[in-house]
C-alpha positions, 0 to 999 in steps of 0.5 A: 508460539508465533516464532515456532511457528514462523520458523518451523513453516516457514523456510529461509523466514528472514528473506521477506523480500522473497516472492516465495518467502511471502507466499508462505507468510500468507499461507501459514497465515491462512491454515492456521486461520483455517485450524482456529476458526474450524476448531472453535466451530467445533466447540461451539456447535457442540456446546451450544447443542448440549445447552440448547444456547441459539447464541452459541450456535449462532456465534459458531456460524459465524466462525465458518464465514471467518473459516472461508475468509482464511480459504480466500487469503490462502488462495491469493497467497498461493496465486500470488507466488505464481511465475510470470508467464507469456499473458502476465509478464509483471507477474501474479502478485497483485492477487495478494490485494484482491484477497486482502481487497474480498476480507475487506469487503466481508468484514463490510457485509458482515458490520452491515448484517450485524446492524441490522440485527442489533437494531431489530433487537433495539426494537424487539428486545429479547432475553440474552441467553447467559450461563456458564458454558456461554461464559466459558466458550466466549472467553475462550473465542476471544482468547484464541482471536486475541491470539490470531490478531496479534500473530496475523498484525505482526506476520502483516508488519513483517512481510508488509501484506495488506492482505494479512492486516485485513486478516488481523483486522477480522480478528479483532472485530470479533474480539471486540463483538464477542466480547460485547456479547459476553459484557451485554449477556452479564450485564442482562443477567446481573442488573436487568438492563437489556443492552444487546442491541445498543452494544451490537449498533456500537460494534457494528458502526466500528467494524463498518468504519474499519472495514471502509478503511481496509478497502481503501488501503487494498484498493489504493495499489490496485488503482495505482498509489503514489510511491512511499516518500521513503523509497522515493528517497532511497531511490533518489539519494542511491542514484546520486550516490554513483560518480559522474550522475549530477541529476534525476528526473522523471522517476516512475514507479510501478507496483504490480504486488508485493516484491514486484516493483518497476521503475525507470528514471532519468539520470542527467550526466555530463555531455563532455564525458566518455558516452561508454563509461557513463553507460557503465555507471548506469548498467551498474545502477540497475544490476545493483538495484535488482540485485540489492533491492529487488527493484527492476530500474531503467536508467535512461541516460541524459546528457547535460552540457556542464561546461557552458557558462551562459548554459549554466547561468541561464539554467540557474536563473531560470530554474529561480523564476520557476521557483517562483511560481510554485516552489515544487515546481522544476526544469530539465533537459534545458538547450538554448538554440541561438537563431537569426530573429531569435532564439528558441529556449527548449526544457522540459517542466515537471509539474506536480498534481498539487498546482494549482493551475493548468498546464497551458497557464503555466506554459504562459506565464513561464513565458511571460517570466523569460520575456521580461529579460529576454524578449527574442527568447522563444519558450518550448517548453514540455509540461512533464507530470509528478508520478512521484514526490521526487523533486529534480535534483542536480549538482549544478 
């Protein structure tokens, strides 16, 4: 069913790296949301009037608000696949967190109102309605949001869509509630043990902690996460691929939504080489990103002296001591400039968020390190942040 679907709405579906391609992923996502939910409002309206069942009517409610979060994801999807303009030159794409961001944050309200309802029934127990037709349409709903789970996790793991797990997740907190409700009502009915308030604090406490989870995961692209290692990676073992590149530094990465990635980085190439066919190497770079990867890179070009023994030795030898404070930590653009009292020492330091130690006392004791061997060596030395887990890497 879910293929059928896939391949009937969804045109060139293989392409997931397209910005459209992923707009109708999401959008498929959303109608058919949209149809379950208001299919299964239907029915249980109808059923719980003709039985006179408040829980069926209740449960039919609820299955609107599940009809509005579909609305939100469809909205964003469609929102997302929007051109870049002169206002939002990155794009519209990041709309696609917002929406998994507001399911995230319904999925809260609605554990909240479902603890306080179940906890009210603790206090005040009532008789649990229970008779076939409740039977029935429960095991019906939890059929059909078994069903919309697994289709929105596996759509979600396809287009890797935070937003469409969020979607899934909804789903599967009512699989879980509704069949809480149909457990507690048989159990009520066949042994006399009223467990549906207790059951509803248990759904609720998991709904709550899952919807905590969701929020931080659609939060985090907004608030601007860390790169995963894998295209860090990528990234840096694709650069090193090309003659002539000895180094990277510098690697940043910016997420503006799902297939909206930009990144610069530091290319270190040698300084003896032809300027123009270096040039060359690093035009190829970004073109075949782009091309490949839908990525957008710029490659800023950094000439390294290669053909200096002393520069040579020295970049080594201080590249251990370094190491030897902390081992991510790492140097680049090194120049040593002889002068007549001394000789100023210039590189730049990456220093990643894991150090445990301020930036002034790293200078200090990079300096204290080098004057040990070298007392005329005047450090200047620029502290660079991490903005992702890429260590300096060169073929020197």
């Amino acid at each position: 069913m879910q293929n059928w679907l896939v391949k009937k709405f969804v045109h060139d579906y293989e392409n997931v790296h397209d910005i459209s391609v992923r707009a109708s992923y999401g959008k498929l996502s959303g109608k058919v949301g949209i149809f379950c939910n208001a299919f299964l409002f239907a029915v249980k309206f109808i059923m719980g009037t003709i039985s006179g069942s408040v829980s069926i009517t209740a449960d039919a409610v609820n299955n609107l608000s599940d009809a509005a979060s579909s609305v939100i994801s469809l909205i964003g999807f469609k929102m997302a696949e929007k051109p870049a303009d002169e206002d939002h030159p990155y794009g519209h794409a990041r709309y696609e967190y917002l929406s998994g961001l507001t399911v995230a944050v319904m999925i809260i309200l609605i554990g909240f109102e479902l603890f306080k309802t179940s906890f009210d029934k603790v206090l005040h127990p009532s008789t649990v309605d229970f008779s076939i037709a409740l039977v029935i349409v429960l095991a019906v709903s939890i059929l059909i949001k078994l069903w919309m789970a697994l289709f929105n996790k596996s759509l979600g793991k396809k287009i890797n869509s935070s937003a469409l797990e969020a979607t899934a997740a909804d789903s599967r907190n009512d699989v879980i509630s509704t069949s809480a409700v149909l457990v507690a009502a048989v159990i009520s009915h066949f042994f006399k043990i009223n467990l549906d308030g207790y059951m509803g604090i248990a759904v609720a406490v998991f709904i709550l902690y899952s919807g905590i989870g969701l929020v931080k995961d659609t939060l985090d692209p907004l608030l601007g996460k860390a790169p995963e290692p894998e295209l860090v990676d990528y990234i840096q073992k694709k650069i090193l691929s090309y003659d002539g590149v000895l180094g990277t530094h510098d690697l940043m990465i910016h997420d503006y939504g799902p297939g909206r990635k930009f990144a610069s980085v530091h290319v270190e190439m040698a300084a003896e080489g032809d300027v123009l066919k270096s040039h060359d190497v690093i035009d190829n770079i970004e073109r075949d990103f782009l091309s490949k990867d839908n990525l957008n890179i710029i490659v800023h070009y950094d000439p390294i002296v290669t053909k200096d023994d002393i520069v040579n030795d020295f970049r080594s030898w201080l590249m251990e001591q370094v190491k030897s404070i902390d081992p991510h930590l790492s140097i680049h653009d090194l120049r040593i400039v002889p002068g007549n009292s001394h000789t100023n020492l210039v590189f730049d330091c990456v220093m990643p968020h894991c150090i445990n130690m301020s930036p002034s006392e790293l200078k200090a004791e990079i300096r204290r390190l080098v004057n040990i061997k070298y007392p005329n060596y005047y450090c200047v030395i620029t502290i660079d942040s991490s903005y992702a887990a890429m260590p300096h890497t060169t073929g020197l």
